[in-house]
Each structure stands twice: as C-alpha cells, then as structure tokens.
C-alpha positions in Angstrom: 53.7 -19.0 6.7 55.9 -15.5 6.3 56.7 -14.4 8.6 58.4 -10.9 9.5 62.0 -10.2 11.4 60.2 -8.2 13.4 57.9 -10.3 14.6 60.4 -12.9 15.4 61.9 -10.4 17.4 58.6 -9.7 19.2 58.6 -13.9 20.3 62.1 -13.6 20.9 61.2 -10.6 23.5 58.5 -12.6 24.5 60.3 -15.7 25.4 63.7 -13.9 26.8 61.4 -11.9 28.8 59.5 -15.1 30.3 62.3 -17.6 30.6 65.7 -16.1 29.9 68.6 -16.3 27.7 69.8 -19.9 28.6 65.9 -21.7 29.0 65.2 -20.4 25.7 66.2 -22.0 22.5 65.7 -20.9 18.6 63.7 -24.1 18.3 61.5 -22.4 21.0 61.6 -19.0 19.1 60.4 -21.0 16.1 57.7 -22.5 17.2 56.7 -19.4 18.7 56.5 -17.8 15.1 55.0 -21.2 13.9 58.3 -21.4 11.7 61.3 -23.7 10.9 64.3 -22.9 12.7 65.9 -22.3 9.7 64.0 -19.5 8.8 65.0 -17.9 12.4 68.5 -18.5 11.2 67.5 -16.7 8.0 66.7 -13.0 10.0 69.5 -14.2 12.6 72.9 -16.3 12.1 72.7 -16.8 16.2 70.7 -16.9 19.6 73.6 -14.0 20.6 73.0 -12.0 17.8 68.6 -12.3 18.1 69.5 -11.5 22.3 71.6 -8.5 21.1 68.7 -6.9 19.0 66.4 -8.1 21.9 68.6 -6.4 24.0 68.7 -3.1 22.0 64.9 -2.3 21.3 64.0 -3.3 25.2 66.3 -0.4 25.9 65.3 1.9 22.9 61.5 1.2 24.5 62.7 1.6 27.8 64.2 5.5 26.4 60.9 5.8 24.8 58.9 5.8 28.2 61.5 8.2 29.4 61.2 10.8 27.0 57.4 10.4 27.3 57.9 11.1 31.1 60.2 14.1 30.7 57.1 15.8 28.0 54.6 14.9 31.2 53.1 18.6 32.1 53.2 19.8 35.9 55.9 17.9 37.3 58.7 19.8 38.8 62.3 18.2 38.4 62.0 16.5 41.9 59.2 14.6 40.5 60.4 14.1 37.7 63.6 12.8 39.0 61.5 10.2 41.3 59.3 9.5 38.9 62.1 8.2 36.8 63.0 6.3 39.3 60.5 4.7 39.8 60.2 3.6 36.2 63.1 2.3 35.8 62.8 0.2 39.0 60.0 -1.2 37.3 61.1 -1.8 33.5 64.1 -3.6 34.6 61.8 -5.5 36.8 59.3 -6.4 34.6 62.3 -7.2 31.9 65.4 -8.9 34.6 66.0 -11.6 32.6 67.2 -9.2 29.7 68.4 -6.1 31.2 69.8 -7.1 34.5 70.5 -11.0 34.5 73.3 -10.7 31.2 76.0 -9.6 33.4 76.4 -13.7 34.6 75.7 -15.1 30.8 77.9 -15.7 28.2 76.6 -14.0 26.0 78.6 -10.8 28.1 81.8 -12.0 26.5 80.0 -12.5 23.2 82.6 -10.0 20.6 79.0 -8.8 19.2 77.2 -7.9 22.5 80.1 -6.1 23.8 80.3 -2.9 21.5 76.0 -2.8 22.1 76.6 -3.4 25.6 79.1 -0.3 25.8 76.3 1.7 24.0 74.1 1.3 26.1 76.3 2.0 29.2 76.9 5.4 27.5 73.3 6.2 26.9 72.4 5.4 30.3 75.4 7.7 31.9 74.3 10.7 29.4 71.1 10.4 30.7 72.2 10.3 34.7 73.9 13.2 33.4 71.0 15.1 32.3 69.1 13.8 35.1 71.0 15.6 38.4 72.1 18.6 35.9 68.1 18.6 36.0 67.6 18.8 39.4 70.6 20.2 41.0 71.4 23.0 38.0 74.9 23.9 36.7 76.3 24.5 40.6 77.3 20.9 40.5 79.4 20.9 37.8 82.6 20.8 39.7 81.4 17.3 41.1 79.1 16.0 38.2 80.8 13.2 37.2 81.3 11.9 41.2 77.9 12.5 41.1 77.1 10.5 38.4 79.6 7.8 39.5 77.7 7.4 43.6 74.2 7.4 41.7 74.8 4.6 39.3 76.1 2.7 42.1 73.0 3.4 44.3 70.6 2.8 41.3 72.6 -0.5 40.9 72.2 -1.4 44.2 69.0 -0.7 44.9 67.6 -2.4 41.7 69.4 -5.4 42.9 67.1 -5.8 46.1 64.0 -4.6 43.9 64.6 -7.0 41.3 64.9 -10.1 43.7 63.3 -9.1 46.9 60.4 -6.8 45.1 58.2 -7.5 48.0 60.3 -5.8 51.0 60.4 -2.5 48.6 58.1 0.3 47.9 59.5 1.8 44.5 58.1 5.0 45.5 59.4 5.1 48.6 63.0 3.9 47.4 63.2 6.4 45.0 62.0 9.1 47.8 64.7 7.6 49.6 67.6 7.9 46.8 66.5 11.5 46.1 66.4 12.5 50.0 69.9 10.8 50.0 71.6 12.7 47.0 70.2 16.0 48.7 72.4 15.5 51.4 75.1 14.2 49.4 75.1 17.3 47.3 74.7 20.0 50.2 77.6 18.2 51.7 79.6 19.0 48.5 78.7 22.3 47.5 79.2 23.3 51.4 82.9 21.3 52.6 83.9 22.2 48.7 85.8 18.8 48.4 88.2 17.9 45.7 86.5 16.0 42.9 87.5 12.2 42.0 86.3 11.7 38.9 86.0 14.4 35.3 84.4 13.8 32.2 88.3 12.1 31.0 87.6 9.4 33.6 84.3 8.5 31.7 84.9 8.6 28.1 85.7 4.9 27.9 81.7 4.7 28.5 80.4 7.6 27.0 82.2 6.5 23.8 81.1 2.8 24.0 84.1 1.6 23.4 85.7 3.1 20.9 88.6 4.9 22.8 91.0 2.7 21.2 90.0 3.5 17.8 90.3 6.7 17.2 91.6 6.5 14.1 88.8 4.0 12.4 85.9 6.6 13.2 85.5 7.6 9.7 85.4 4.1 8.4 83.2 3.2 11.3 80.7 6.3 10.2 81.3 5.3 6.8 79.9 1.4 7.9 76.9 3.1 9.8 75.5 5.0 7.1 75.4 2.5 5.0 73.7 0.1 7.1 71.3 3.0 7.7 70.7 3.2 3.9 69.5 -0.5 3.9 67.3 0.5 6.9 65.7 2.4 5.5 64.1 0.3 2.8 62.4 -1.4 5.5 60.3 1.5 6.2 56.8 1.3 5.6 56.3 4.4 4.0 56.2 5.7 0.9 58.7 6.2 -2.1 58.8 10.4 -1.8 59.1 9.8 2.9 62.1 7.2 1.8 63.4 10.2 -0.6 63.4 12.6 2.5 65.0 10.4 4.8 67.4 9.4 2.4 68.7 13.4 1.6 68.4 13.5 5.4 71.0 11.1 5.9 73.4 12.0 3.1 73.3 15.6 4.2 74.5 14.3 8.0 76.8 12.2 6.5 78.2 15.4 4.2 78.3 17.6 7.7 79.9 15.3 9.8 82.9 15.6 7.4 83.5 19.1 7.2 86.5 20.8 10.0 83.4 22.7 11.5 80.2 20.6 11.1 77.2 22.5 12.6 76.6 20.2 15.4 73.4 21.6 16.5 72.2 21.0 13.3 73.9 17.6 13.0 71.4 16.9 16.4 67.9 17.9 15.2 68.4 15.8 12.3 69.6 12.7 14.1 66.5 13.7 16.5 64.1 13.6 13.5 65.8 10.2 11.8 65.3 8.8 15.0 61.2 9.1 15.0 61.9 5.5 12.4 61.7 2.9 14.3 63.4 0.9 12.2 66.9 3.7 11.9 66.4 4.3 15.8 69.5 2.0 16.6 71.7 2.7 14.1 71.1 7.0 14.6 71.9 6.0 18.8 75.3 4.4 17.5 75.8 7.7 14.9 75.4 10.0 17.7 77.6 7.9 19.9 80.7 8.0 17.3 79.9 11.5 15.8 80.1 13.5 19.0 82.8 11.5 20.9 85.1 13.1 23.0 82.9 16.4 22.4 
C-alpha cells in the first residue's frame, strides 16, 4: 500500500491528538496508515522529528483560522480581540496534548524541537503584538511590550484552567473578562504614565527564535532554507509552468535579501504569496523569522 508523508502526518495528528506524545508509538502510527514501521521511518528518522512536524502544521492551521477571523466583515477590534480569544481557548483545547502538554515531555529538550519551538514562541508574540496595537492603537507604544508580556501571562493562565477544568469556564465569558481586564490595565498606564519594564531588546531572544547567538551564520542559515524550499517545492501538486513561478519567486527573494537595501515590503508580499503552498508554508514562517530579525 503507498502511502503519502502527508498522510502519515494526518494519523500522526490523529493519534497525538487522541492519546498524546508518550501513549503513542510509530507502531501505532503504522498501523494507522496500514504500513510497516519501517516505512514511517522512511518519511521520519524519529517519533521527535514526526511530533515536530505535528507540532508545526497544528500551529500553521491554528494561524490559518486566525487570519480567516481577522478577514470576518462587521466585527470591530473589540470583537475581534474576543473573538480570538475565544478561539484560541478552544484550539488548544481541542489539541492539549500537542500544543499545551509538551512543556513536561522530553521531547522539549529534543536539539530539533527546540529551534521549532522558539518559532513558534515568536509567531505567537508578533501576533499579541498586532493584536493590542489593534485594539488599543499606537498610544500604547511606550508600554507595548509590558503589554504583551502581562497578556501572555494571563492567556497562559487562563488556558491552563480551560484546558483542565473546561467545565467551570465559559470561553466567552473569560475572554470578556481578559478584555475588560486589559482595559483597566491600559487606562491605568496611559493615565499614572509609569516607567516601562520591558522594550522590544528584552524580546528579541523570542521574536528571533533563537538565533540571537548566531548572528553571524544568518546567511548560511538563509542559504540552508532556500534550498530546502527548492525541494519543497517539487512536492507541489501543480503544474510544471506554477512550479516555474514559484521557483523565480524564490530566487528573486533570495537575490533581495542580499542586497545592503533589500525592499522589504516587497520581500513581504512575496513571502505572503509563497506562503498560499501548503507544502513551503513552514519553511517561508522560518524565512521571515531569519530575514527580518532584529528589524
């Protein structure tokens, strides 16, 4: 029977999802597919590495339902803000044995899993980011990143009693709650003008996933990215002249990234478009991470 590396990802998901990292075995996975386990081993050397890519596309999905949120018509950034609460109270619900549970595995200390894991981390602060500049406007600047610090926590927090005592809590009403909460919290600032804690420096370790401590190694690591997206992309199920497009895509980022002063707008529509394939989506997230850090 052949069968695809996507689809052992999909019982991989499946099985993670249902039982969790440690309960589930490649001989599980296998049978799953209706393969050997060797042929697992064939798409992956190791249960860390098939968790990692788990791991990955549940969070590429999970930034998937965001941006179909942000597109929804009619919803003032309030809403929205709640809204997205609310979702994410209930991906990481629906998916707690992959996207909250990791953080007592050993797969956390796996060398692998750490650099995705940082990644991730980033995305998810960008995005908490985006999320209060949303709401609250530029006027917050001066605190952002406190901001951004106390939200994570409460998010954290909160998703914590959701996740293991999802009976006690209305998601709605929690996220009502947060929101009502970081009103006050913000008034607070912008009225007793307090000094700020934290700055953009104090977060680069996360934003950059990473790769603070090599600096130096960003053009080999660019260099190592792009070619990994040019086997990507010969998994695409298109055709020859789409695989042409993306290819000049891609070579034309990769020529812009190396000039003194690339056109980073530019840089970022094209990553935006390469990142419509699903099978480049993870690789562009890691491109954008190591292109604009520190920026």
């Amino acid at each position: 029977m052949n069968v695809t590396r996507e689809e052992v990802i999909q019982s991989a998901t499946k099985l993670f999802k249902e039982r969790g990292f440690l309960s589930t075995t490649i001989q599980d996975i296998a049978e799953d597919c209706g393969i050997s386990k060797g042929s697992v081993y064939k798409f992956f050397p190791s249960k860390e590495d098939l968790f990692s890519e788990v791991f990955n596309q549940c969070h590429n999905d999970y930034f998937d339902q965001v941006d179909a949120l942000t597109r929804l018509p009619g919803l003032s950034p309030e809403e929205q803000f709640v809204q997205q609460i609310v979702l994410r109270f209930r991906y990481f619900m629906e998916y707690k044995h992959i996207l909250v549970e990791f953080t007592e595995l050993p797969i956390q200390q796996d060398p692998k899993f750490q650099p995705l894991r940082h990644k991730v981390r980033g995305r998810l602060i960008r995005w908490h980011r985006e999320c209060l500049l949303h709401v609250y406007g530029e006027e917050i600047q001066p605190y952002l990143w406190d901001l951004v610090a106390i939200y994570r926590a409460i998010l954290k927090e909160y998703l914590f009693w959701i996740v293991y005592e999802e009976r006690s809590l209305s998601l709605e009403e929690t996220a009502r709650f947060i929101l009502d909460k970081l009103h006050v919290l913000v008034k607070h600032m912008m009225t007793s003008d307090p000094k700020s804690m934290l700055n953009q420096a104090s977060f680069e370790r996360y934003l950059n996933w990473g790769f603070e401590d090599r600096q130096g190694e960003k053009e080999q690591i660019l260099s190592e990215l792009f070619r990994e997206m040019d086997t990507a992309m010969n998994t695409i199920p298109a055709g020859a002249a789409h695989r042409s497009e993306i290819r000049e895509l891609s070579r034309f980022i990769q020529t812009e990234v190396s000039k003194e002063a690339a056109n980073h707008p530019l840089i970022q529509a094209s990553l935006s478009y390469l990142e419509r394939e699903k099978e480049l989506k993870s690789l562009v997230v890691q491109l954008r991470n190591v292109i604009f850090s520190g920026n």
